[in-house]
FINU-939605 format. One record per residue: y, x negated, z negated of N, C-alpha, C in turn. Coordinates in steps of 0.05 Angstrom, whole numbers, padded with zeros to 5 digits, always signed. Example, Ala and Ser with C-alpha at 12.3 -4.5 7.8 and 13.67 -1.06 7.14 Angstrom:
-00114-00264-00156-00090-00246-00156-00066-00264-00156 -00045-00257-00142-00021-00273-00143+00001-00258-00157 
// end
This chain:
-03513-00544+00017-03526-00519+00023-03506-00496+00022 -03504-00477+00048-03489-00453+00050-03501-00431+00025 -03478-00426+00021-03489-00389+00001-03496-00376+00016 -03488-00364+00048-03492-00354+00068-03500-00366+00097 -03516-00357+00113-03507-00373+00145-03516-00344+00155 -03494-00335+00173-03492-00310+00201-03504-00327+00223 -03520-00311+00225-03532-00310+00255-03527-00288+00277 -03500-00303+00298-03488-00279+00311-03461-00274+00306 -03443-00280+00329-03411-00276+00326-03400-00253+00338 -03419-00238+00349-03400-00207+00357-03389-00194+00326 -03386-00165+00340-03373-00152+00317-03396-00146+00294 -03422-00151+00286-03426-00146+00267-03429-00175+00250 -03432-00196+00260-03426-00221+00242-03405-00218+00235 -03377-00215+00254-03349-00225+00246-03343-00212+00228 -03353-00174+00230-03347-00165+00206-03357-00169+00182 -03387-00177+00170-03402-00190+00150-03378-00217+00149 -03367-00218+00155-03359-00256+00159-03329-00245+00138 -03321-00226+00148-03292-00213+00130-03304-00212+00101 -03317-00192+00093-03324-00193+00064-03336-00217+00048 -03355-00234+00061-03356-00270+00050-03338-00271+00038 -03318-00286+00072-03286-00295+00070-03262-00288+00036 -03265-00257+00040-03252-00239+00025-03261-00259-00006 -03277-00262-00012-03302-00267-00035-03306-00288-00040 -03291-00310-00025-03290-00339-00020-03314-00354-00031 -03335-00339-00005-03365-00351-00014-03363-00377+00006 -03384-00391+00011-03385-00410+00020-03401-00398+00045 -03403-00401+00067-03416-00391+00090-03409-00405+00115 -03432-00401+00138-03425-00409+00173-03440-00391+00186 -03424-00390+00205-03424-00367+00229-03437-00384+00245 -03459-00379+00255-03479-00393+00286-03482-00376+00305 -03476-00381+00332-03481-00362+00349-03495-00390+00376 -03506-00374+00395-03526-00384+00419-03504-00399+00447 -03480-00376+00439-03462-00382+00461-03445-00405+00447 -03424-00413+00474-03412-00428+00483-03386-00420+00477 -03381-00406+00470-03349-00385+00466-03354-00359+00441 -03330-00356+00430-03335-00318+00418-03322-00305+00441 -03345-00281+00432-03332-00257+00443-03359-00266+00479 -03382-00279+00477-03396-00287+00508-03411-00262+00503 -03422-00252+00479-03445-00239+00492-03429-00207+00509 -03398-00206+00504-03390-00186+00521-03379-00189+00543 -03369-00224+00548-03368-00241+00577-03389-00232+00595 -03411-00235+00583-03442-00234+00598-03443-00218+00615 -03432-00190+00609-03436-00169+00616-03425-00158+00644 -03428-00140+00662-03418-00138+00684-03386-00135+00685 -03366-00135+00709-03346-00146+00693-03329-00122+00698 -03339-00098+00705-03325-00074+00697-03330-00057+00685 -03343-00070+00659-03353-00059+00637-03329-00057+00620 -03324-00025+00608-03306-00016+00590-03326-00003+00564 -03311+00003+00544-03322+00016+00518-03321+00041+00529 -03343+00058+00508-03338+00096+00510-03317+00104+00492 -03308+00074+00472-03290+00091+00447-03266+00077+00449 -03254+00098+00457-03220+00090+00448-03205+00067+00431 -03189+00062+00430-03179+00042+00415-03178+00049+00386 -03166+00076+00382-03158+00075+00355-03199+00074+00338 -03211+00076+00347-03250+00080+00333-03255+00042+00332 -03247+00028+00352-03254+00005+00359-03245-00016+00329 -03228-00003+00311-03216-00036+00287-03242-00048+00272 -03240-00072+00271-03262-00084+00254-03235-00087+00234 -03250-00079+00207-03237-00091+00177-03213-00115+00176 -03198-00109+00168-03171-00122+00166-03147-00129+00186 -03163-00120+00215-03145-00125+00235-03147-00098+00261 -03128-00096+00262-03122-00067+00283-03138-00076+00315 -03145-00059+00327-03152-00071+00354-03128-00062+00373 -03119-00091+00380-03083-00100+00399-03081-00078+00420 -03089-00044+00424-03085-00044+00452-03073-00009+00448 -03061+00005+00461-03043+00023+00447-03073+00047+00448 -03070+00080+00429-03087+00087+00426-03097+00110+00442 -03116+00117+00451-03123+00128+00478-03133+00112+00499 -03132+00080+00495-03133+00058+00502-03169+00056+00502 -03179+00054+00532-03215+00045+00540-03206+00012+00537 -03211-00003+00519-03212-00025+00524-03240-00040+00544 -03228-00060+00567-03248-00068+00578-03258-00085+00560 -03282-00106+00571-03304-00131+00563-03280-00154+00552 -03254-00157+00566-03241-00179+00572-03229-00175+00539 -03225-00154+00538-03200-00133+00517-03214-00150+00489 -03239-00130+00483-03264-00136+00468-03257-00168+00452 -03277-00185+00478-03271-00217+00476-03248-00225+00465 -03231-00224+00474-03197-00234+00466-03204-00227+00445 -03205-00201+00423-03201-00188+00401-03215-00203+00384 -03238-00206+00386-03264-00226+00368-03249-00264+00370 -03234-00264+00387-03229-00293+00389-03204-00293+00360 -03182-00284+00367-03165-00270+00352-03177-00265+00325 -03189-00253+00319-03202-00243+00293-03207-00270+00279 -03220-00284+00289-03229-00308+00283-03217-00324+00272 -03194-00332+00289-03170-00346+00289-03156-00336+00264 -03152-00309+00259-03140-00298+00241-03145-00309+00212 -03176-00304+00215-03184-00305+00181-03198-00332+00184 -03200-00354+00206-03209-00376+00203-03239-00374+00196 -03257-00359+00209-03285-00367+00200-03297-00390+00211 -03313-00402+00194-03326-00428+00206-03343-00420+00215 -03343-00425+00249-03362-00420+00267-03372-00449+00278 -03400-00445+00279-03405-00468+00300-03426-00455+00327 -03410-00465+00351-03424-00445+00378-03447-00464+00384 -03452-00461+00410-03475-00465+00420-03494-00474+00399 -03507-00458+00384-03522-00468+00360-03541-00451+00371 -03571-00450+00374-03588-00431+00382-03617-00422+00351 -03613-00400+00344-03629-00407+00316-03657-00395+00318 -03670-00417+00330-03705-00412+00331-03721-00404+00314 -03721-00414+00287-03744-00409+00261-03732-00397+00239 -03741-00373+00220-03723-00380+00196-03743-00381+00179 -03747-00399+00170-03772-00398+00137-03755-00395+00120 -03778-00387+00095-03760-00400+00067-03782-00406+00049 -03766-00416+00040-03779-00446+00020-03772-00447-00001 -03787-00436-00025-03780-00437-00052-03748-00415-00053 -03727-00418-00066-03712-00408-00065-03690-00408-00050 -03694-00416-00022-03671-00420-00005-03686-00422+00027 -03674-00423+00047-03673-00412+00074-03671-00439+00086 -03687-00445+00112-03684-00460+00133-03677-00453+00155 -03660-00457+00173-03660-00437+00196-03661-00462+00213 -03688-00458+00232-03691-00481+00248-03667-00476+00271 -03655-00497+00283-03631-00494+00309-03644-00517+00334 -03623-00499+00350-03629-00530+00371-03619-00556+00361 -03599-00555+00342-03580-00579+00329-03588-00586+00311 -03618-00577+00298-03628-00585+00278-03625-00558+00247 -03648-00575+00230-03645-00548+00208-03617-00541+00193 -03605-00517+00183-03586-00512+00168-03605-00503+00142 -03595-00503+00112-03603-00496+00095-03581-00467+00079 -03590-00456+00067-03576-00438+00061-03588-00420+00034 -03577-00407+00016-03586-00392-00005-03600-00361+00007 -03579-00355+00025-03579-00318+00047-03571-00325+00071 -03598-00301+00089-03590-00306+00118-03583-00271+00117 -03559-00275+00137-03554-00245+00149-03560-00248+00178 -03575-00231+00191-03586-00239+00223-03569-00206+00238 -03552-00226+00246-03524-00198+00270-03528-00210+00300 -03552-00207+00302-03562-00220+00330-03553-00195+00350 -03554-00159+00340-03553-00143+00351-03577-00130+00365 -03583-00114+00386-03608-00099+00396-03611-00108+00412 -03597-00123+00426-03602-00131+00460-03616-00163+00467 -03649-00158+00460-03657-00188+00469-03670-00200+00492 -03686-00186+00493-03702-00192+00520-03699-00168+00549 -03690-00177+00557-03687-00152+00579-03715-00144+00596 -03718-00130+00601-03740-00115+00607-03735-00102+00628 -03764-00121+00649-03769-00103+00665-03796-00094+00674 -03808-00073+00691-03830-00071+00698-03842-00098+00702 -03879-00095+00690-03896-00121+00711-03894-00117+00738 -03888-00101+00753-03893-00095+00781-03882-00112+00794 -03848-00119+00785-03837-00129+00795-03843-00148+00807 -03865-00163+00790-03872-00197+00805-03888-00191+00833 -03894-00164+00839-03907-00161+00869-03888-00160+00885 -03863-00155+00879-03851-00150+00906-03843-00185+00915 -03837-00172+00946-03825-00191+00960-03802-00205+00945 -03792-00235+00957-03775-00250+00950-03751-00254+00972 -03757-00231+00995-03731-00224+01006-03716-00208+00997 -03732-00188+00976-03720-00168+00964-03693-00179+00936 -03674-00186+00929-03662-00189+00919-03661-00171+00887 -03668-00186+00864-03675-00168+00837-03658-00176+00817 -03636-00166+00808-03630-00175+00781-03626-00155+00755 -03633-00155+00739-03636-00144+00715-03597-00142+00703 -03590-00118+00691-03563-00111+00689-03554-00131+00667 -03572-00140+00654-03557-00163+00640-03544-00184+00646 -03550-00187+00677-03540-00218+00687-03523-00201+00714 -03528-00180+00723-03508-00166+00737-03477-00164+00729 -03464-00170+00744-03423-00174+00749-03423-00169+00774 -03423-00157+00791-03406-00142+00813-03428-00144+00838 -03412-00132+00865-03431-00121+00882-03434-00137+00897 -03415-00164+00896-03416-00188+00911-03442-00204+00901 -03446-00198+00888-03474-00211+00882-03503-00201+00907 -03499-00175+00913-03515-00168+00931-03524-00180+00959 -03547-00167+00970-03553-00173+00999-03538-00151+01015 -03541-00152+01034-03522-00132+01053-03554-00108+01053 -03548-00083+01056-03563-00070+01060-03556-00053+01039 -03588-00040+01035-03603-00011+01012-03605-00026+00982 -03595-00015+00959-03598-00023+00936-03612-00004+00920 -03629-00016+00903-03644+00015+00888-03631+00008+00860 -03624+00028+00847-03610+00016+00824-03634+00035+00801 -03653+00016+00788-03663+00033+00769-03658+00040+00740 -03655+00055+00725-03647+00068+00709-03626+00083+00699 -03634+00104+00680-03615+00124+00677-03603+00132+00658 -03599+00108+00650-03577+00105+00617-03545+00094+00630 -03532+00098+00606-03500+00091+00616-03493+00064+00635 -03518+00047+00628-03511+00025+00644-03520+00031+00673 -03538+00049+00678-03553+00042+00712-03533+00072+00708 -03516+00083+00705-03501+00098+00721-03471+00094+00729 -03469+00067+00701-03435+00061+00702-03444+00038+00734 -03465+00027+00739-03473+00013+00749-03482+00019+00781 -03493+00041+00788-03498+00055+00808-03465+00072+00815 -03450+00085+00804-03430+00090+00812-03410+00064+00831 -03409+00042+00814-03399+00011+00826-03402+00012+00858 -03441+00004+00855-03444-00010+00879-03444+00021+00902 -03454+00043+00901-03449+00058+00920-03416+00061+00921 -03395+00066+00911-03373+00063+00914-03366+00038+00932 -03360+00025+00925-03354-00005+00943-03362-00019+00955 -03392-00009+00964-03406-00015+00982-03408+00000+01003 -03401+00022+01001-03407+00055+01013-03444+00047+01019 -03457+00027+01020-03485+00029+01039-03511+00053+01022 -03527+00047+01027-03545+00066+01023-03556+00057+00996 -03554+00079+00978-03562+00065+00942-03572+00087+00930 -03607+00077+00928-03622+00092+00919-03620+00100+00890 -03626+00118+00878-03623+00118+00840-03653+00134+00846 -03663+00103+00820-03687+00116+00804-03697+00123+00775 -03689+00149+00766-03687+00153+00739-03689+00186+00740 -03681+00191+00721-03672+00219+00708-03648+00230+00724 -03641+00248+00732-03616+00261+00743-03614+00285+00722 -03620+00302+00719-03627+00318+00698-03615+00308+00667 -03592+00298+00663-03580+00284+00630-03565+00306+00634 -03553+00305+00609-03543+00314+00594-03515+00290+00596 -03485+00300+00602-03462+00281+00611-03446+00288+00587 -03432+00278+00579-03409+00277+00553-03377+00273+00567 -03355+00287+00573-03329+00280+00575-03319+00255+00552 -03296+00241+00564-03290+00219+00547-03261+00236+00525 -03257+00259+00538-03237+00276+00523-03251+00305+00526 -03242+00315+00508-03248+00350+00501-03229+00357+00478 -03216+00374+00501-03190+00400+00495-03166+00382+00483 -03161+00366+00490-03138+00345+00487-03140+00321+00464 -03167+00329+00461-03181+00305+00437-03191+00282+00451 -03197+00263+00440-03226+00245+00448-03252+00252+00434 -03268+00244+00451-03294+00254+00449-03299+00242+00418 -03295+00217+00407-03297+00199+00384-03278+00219+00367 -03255+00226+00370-03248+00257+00346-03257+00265+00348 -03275+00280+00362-03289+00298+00357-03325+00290+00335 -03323+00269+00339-03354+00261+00342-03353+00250+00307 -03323+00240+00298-03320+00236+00278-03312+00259+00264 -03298+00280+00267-03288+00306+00245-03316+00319+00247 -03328+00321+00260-03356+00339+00262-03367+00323+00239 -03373+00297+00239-03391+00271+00219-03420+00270+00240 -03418+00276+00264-03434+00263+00286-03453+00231+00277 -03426+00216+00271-03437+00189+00269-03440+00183+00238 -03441+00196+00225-03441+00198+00201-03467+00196+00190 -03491+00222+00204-03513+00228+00194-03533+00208+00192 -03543+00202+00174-03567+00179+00153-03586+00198+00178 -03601+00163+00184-03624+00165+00200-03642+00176+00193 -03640+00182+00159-03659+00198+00140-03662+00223+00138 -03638+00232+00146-03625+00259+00144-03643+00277+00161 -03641+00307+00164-03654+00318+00180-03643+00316+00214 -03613+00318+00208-03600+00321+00227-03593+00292+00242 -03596+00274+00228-03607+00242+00233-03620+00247+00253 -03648+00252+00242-03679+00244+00260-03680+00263+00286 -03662+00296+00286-03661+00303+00303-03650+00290+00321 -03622+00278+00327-03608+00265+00341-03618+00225+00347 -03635+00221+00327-03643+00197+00339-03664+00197+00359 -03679+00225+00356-03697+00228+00374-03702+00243+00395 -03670+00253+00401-03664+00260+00424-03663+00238+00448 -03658+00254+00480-03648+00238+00494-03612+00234+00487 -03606+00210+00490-03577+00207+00488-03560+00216+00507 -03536+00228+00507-03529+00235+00531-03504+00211+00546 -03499+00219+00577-03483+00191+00584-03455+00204+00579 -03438+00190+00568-03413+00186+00563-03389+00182+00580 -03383+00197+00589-03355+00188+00609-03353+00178+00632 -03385+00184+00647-03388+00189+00669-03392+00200+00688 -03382+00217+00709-03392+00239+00724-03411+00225+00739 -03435+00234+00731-03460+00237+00738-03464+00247+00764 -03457+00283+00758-03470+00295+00781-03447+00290+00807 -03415+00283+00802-03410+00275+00821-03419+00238+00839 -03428+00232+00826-03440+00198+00845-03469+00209+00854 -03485+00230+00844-03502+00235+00858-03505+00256+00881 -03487+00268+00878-03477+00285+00907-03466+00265+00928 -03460+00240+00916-03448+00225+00940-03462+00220+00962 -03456+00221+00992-03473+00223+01021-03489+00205+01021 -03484+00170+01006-03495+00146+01014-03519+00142+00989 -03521+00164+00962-03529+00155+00949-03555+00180+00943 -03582+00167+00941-03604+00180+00940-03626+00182+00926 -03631+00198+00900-03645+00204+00882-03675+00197+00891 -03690+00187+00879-03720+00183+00886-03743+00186+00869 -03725+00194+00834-03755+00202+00827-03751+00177+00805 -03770+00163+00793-03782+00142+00784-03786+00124+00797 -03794+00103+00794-03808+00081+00801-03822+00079+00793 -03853+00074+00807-03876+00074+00789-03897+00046+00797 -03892+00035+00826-03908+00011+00831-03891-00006+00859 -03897-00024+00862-03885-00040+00894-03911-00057+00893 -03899-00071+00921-03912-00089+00938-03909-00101+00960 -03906-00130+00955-03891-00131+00974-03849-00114+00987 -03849-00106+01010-03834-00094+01014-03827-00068+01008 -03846-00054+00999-03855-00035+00997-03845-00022+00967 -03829-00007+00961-03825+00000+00930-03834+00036+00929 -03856+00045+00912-03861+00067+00906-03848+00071+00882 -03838+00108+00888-03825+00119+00872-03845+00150+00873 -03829+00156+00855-03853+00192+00852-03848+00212+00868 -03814+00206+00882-03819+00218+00902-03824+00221+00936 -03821+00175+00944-03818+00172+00975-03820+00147+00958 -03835+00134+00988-03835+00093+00982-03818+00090+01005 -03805+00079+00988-03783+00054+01008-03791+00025+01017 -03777+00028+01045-03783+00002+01056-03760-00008+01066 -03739+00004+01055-03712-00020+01067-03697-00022+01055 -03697-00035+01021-03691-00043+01006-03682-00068+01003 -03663-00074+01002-03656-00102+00995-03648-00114+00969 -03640-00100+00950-03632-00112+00935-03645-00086+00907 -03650-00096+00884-03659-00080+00866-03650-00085+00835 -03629-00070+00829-03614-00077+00801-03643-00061+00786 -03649-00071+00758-03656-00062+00736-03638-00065+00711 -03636-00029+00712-03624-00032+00684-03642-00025+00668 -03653-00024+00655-03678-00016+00644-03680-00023+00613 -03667-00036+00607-03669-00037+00575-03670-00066+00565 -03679-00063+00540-03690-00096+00530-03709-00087+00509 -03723-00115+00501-03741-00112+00475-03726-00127+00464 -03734-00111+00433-03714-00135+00413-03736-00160+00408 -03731-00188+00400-03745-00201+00392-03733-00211+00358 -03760-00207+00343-03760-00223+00312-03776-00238+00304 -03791-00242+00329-03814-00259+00321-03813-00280+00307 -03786-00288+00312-03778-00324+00300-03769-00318+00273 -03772-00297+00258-03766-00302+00237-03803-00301+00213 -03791-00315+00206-03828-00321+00191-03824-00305+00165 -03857-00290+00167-03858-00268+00152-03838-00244+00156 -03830-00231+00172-03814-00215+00178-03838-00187+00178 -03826-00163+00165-03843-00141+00173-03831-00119+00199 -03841-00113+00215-03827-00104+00235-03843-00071+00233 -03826-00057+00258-03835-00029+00258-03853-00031+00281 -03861-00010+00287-03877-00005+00314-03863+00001+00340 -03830-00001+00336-03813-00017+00360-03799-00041+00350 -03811-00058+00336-03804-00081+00344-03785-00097+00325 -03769-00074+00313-03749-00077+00300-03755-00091+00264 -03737-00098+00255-03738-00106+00222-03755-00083+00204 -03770-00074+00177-03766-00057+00167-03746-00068+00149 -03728-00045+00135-03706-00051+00125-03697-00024+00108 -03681-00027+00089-03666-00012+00075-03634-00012+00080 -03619+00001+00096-03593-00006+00102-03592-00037+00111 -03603-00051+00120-03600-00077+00124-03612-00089+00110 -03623-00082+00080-03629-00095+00061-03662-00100+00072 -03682-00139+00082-03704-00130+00083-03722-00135+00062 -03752-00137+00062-03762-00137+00044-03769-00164+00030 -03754-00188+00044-03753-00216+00039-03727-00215+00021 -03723-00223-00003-03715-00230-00019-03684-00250+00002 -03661-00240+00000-03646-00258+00007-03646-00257+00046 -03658-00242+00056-03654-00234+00085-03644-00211+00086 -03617-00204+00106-03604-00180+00116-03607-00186+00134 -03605-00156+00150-03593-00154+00181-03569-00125+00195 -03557-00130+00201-03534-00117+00204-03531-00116+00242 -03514-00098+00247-03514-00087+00273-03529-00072+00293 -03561-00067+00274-03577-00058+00287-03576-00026+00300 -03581-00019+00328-03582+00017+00324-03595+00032+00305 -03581+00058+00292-03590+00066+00275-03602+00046+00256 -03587+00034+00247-03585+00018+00214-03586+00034+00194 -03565+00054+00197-03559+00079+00178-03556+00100+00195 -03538+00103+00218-03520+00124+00221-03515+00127+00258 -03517+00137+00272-03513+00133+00300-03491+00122+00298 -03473+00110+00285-03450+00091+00296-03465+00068+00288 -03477+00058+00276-03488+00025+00265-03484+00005+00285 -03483+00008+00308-03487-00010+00330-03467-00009+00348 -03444+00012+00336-03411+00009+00355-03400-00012+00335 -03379-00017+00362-03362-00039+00343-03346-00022+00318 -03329-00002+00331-03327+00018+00303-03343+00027+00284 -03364+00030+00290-03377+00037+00263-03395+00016+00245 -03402+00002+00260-03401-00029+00246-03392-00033+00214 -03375-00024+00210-03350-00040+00190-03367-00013+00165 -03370+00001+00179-03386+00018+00140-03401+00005+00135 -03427-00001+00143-03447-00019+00145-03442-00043+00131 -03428-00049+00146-03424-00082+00129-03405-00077+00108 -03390-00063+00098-03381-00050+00074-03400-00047+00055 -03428-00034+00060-03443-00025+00039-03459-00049+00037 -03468-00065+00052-03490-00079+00045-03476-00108+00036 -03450-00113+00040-03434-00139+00026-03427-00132-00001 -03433-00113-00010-03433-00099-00032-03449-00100-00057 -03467-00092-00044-03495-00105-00045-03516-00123-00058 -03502-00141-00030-03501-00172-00035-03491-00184-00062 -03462-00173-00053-03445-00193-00073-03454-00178-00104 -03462-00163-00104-03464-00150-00132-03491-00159-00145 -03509-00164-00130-03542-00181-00138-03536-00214-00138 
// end
């Protein structure tokens, strides 16, 4: 029986995985994929960070890339493989962890490979589970071409024609910039135009100096100035916005609110010559599989810094954990600082 088992090899396991290590507990790292460093493979493949190199170190090891440095997806990966390698954590991949009970004083975590036993589970699964899209979707046509931004990598994936790219967070704009660029064809955006845009530098700084000397990412979700900023809209980061929407080929529509068939209604014009339809649109987190779990009214763990109310369950990497950094790979590493702490001290 493990003292520990991580569920999840990005940066908030690997970093929980340093202070174990450090502590020479007994522990295993389980993750779903096939490789470290997949769940940022996954991702489209001109996907870069908002934060510079020097914000990006997980605990004990520098991130390899000089500073002022956007590391891409590829950058990321390499770094987590490396990390690994470094401090030798025992990982086992393709492990997929369906159930977690517990039983008297210790943990089962059901797998596809069968049960693991354990004293403490830490769950660094991260926010991103089920991707989410409208029910509508299942009306439209099946000439219409649909994929959800989680399984989207480049424009070659497309049909020839009109693309509607829905949503209006960093991904459906880092995402709609792409395909109207290198496609030049006709690429609808359905979302918000109206954000609020962030430079990736200001006045010879990075936006992340700045975001850190202010204590931006600092502020407890508890805080006043917390709850104001968690419950804002976020703004997009290091994208010009209003220039891809001035672009000639690319055309604002409002929302999306129903389809049919060929047919896709928006709030402000229904389209009918649509071919292809990215959703970026979000995800739901899923915890269902953990038994007895108390959750919030989105979905999420309730929790104290990570700490939940099951005796011997954490969870780490979540947004707003503590602090609007909880869920960067840079800010990661406080987080798992305080709550290995914690741990190791109970």
């Amino acid at each position: 029986m493990k003292d520990f088992i991580i569920i999840g090899a990005a940066q908030a396991g690997l970093s929980m995985a340093y202070h174990l290590k450090k502590n020479q507990k007994d522990f295993l790292i389980i993750d779903k994929e096939d490789e470290i460093g997949a769940s940022w493979l996954n991702r489209w493949n001109s996907l870069k960070l908002f934060t510079p190199t020097e914000f990006n170190h997980l605990e004990g090891m520098p991130f390899p890339t000089p500073k002022g440095h956007y590391p891409d997806k590829y950058e990321v990966a390499n770094y987590f493989k490396t990390y690994v390698e470094k401090f030798d954590f025992p990982v086992q991949l393709n492990t997929l962890a369906e159930r977690i009970e517990k039983e008297d004083y210790h943990f089962v975590i059901k797998t596809n490979k069968g049960d693991l036993n354990c004293k403490e589970v830490i769950v660094a699964t991260g926010p991103f589970h089920i991707p989410y899209t409208p029910k509508f979707h299942n009306n439209i046509s099946e000439d219409i071409f649909q994929i959800h931004s989680n399984y989207y990598k480049n424009p070659k994936q497309l049909k020839d024609g009109a693309t509607l790219v829905v949503g209006g967070g960093d991904s459906g704009f880092q995402i709609l910039d792409e395909i109207s660029e290198q496609t030049n064809k006709k690429t609808y955006f359905s979302g918000n135009t109206d954000i609020k845009t962030l430079p990736q530098e200001l006045l010879g700084k990075t936006l992340w100096w700045w975001f850190t000397v202010t204590g931006f990412l600092s502020f407890s979700k508890d805080s006043w100035v917390g709850k104001k900023i968690s419950k804002s809209k976020q703004p997009i980061i290091g994208t010009d916005v209003k220039s891809i929407i001035k672009r000639d080929n690319v055309i604002p529509v409002g929302y999306t609110i129903n389809a049919e068939n060929n047919t896709i209604k928006t709030t402000i014009k229904e389209l009918d010559d649509v071919k292809n339809i990215v959703w970026a649109t979000g995800y739901k987190p899923n915890f269902e599989w953990i038994e007895n779990i108390e959750l919030t009214k989105n979905g999420y763990p309730k929790h104290h810094r990570g700490i939940s109310s099951t005796k011997g369950l954490y969870f780490i990497g979540l947004p707003w954990l503590h602090t609007r950094g909880s869920a960067t790979l840079g800010g990661v590493k406080k987080d798992t600082k305080y709550l290995a702490d914690k741990i190791l001290q109970s």
